[in-house]
MARTILO-138989 format. One record per atom (N, C-alpha, C, O): x, y, z; residue in three letters; residue number from 1; atom name. Coordinates in Angstrom, 1 decimal, decimal comma, always signed. Layout:
residues N
X; Y; Z; Ala; NUM; CA
...
END
This chain:
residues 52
-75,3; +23,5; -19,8; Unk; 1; N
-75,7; +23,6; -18,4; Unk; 1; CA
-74,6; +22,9; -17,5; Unk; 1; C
-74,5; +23,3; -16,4; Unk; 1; O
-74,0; +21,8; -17,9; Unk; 2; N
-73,0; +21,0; -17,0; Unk; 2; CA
-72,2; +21,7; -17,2; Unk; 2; C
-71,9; +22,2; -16,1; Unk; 2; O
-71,5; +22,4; -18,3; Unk; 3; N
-70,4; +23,4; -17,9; Unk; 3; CA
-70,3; +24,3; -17,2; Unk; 3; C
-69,2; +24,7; -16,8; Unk; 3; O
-71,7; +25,0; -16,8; Unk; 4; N
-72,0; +26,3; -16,4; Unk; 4; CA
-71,6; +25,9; -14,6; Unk; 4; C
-71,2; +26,6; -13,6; Unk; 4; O
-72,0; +24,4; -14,7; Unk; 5; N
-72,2; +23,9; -13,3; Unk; 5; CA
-70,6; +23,5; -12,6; Unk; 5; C
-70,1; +23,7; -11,5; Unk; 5; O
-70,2; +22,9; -13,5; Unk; 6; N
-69,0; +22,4; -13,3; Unk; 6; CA
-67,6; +23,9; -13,1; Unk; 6; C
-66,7; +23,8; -12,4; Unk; 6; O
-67,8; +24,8; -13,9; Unk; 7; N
-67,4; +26,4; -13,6; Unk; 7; CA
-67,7; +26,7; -12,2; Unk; 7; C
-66,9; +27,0; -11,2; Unk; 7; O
-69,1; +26,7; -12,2; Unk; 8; N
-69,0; +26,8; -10,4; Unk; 8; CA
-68,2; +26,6; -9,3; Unk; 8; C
-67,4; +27,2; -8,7; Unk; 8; O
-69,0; +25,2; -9,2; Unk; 9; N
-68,6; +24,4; -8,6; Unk; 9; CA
-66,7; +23,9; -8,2; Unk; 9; C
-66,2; +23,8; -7,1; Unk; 9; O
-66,1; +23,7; -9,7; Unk; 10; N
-64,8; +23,7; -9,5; Unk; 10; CA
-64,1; +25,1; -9,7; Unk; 10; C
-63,0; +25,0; -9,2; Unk; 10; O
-64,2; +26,2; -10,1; Unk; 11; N
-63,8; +27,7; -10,5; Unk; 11; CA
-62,2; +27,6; -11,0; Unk; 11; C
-62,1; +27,7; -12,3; Unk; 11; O
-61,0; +27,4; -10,3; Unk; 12; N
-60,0; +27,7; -11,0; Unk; 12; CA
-59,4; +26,5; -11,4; Unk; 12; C
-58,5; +26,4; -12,3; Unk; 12; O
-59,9; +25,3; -10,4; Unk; 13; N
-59,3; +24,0; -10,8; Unk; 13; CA
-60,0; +23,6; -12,0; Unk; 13; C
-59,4; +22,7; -12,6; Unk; 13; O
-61,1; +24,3; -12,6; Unk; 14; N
-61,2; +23,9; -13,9; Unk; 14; CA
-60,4; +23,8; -15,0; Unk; 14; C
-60,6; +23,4; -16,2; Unk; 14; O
-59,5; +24,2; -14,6; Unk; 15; N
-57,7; +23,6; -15,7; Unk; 15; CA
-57,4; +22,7; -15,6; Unk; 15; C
-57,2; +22,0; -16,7; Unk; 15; O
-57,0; +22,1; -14,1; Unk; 16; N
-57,0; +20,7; -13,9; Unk; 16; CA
-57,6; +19,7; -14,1; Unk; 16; C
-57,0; +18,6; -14,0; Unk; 16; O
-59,0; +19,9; -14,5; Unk; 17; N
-59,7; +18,9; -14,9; Unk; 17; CA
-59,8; +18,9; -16,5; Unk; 17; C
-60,1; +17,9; -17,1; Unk; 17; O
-59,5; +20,0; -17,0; Unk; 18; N
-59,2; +19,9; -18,1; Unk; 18; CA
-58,4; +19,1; -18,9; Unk; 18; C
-58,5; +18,3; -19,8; Unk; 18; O
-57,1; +19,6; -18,1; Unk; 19; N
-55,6; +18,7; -18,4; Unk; 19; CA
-56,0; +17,0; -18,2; Unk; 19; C
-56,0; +16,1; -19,1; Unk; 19; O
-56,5; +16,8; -16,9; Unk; 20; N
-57,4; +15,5; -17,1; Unk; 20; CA
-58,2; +14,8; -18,1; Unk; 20; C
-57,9; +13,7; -18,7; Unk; 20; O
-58,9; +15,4; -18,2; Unk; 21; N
-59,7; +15,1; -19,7; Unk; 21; CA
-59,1; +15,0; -20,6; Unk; 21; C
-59,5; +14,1; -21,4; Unk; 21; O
-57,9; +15,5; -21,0; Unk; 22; N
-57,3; +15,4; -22,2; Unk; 22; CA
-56,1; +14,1; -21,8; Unk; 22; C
-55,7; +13,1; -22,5; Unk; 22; O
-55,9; +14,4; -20,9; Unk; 23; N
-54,6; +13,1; -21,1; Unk; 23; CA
-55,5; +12,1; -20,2; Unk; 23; C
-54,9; +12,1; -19,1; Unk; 23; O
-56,6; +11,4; -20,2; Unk; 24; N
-57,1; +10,8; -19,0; Unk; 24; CA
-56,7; +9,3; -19,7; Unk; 24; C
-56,8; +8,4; -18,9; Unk; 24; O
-56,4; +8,9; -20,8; Unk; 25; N
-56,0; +7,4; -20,9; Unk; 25; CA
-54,6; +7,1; -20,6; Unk; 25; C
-54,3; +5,9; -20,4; Unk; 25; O
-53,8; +7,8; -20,5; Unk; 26; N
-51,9; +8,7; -19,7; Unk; 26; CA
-52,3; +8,0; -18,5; Unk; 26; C
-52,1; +6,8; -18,2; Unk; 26; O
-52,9; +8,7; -17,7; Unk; 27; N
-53,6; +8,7; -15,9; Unk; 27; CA
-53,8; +7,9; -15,9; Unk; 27; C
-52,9; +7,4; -15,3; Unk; 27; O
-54,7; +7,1; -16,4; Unk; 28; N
-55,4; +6,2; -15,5; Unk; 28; CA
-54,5; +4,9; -15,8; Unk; 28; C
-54,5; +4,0; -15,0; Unk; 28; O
-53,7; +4,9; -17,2; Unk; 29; N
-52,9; +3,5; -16,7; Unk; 29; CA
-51,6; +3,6; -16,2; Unk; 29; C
-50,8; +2,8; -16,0; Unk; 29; O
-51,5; +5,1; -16,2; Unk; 30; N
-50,1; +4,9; -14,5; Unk; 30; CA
-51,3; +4,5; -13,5; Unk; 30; C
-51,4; +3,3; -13,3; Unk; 30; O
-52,3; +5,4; -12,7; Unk; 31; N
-52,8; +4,7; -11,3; Unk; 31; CA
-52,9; +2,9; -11,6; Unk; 31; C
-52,3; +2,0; -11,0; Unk; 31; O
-53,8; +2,7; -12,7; Unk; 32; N
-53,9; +0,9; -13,1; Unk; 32; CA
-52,8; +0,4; -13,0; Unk; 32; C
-53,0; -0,8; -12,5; Unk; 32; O
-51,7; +0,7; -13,1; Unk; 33; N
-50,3; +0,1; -13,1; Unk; 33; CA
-50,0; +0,1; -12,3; Unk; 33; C
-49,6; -1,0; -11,8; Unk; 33; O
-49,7; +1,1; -11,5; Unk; 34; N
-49,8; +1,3; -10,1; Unk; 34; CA
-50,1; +0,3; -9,1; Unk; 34; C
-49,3; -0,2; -8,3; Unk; 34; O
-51,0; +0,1; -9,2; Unk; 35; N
-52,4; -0,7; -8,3; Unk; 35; CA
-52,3; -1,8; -8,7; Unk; 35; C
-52,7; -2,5; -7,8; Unk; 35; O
-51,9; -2,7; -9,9; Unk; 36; N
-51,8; -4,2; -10,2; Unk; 36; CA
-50,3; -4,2; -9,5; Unk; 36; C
-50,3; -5,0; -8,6; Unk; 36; O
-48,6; -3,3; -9,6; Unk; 37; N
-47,6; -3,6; -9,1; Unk; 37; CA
-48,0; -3,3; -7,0; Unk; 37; C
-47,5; -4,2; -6,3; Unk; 37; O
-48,7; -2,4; -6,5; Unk; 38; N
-48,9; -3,1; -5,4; Unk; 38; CA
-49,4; -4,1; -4,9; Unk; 38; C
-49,0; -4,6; -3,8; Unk; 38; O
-50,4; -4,6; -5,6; Unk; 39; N
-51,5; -6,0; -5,8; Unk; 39; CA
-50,0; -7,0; -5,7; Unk; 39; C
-49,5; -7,5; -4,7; Unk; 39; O
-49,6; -7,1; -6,7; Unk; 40; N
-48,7; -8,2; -7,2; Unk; 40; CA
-47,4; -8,5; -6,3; Unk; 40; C
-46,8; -9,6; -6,3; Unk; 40; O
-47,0; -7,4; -5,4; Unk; 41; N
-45,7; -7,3; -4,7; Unk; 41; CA
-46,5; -7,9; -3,5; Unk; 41; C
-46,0; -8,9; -3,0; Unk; 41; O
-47,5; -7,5; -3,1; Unk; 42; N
-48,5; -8,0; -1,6; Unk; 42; CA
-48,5; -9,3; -1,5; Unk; 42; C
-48,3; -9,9; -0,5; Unk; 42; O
-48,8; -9,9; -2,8; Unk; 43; N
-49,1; -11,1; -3,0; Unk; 43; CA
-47,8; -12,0; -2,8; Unk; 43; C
-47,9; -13,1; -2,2; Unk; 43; O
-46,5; -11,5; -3,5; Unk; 44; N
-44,9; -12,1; -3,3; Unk; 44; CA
-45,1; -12,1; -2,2; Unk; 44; C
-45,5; -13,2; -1,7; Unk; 44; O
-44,9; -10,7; -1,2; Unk; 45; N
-44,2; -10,9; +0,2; Unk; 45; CA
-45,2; -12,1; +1,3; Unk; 45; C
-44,8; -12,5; +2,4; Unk; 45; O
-46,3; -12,4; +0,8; Unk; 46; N
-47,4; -12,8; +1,6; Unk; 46; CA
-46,5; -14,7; +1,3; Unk; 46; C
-46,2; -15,5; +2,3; Unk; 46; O
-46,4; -15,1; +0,2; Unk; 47; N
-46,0; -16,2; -0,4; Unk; 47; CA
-44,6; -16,5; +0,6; Unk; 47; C
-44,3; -17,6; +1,2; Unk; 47; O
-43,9; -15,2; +0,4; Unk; 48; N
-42,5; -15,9; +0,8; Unk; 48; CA
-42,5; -15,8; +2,1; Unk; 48; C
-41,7; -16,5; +2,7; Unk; 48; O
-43,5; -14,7; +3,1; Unk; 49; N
-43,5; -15,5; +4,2; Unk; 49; CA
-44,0; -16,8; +4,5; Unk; 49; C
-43,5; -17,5; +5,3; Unk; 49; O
-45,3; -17,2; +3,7; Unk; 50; N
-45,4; -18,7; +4,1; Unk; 50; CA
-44,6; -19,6; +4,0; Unk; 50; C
-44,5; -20,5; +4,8; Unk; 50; O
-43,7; -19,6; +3,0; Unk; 51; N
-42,9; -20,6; +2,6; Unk; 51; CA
-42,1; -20,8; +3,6; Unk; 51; C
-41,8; -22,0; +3,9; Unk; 51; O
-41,5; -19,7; +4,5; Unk; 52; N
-40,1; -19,9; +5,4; Unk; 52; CA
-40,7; -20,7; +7,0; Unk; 52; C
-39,9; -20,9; +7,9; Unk; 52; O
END
């Protein structure tokens, strides 16, 4: 029943979510990595302006 629904609902992008599913531990730690190096750079430039 969730496939029948998810066919619907997404129709041709159901590939794309496919491809997802299969590589989704790939994905998500480029976005994770992603998101800790802008975390981490925010946090430098915030530092080195207080210091000056």
């Amino acid at each position: 029943m969730v496939n029948s629904l998810l066919d619907f609902m997404l129709g041709p992008f159901r590939a794309i979510s496919q491809f997802y599913f299969e590589h989704q531990m790939i994905l998500n730690t480029i976005v994770i990595g992603f998101a800790v190096y802008k975390i981490y750079t925010r946090s430098r430039k915030t530092e080195s302006k207080s210091a000056s």
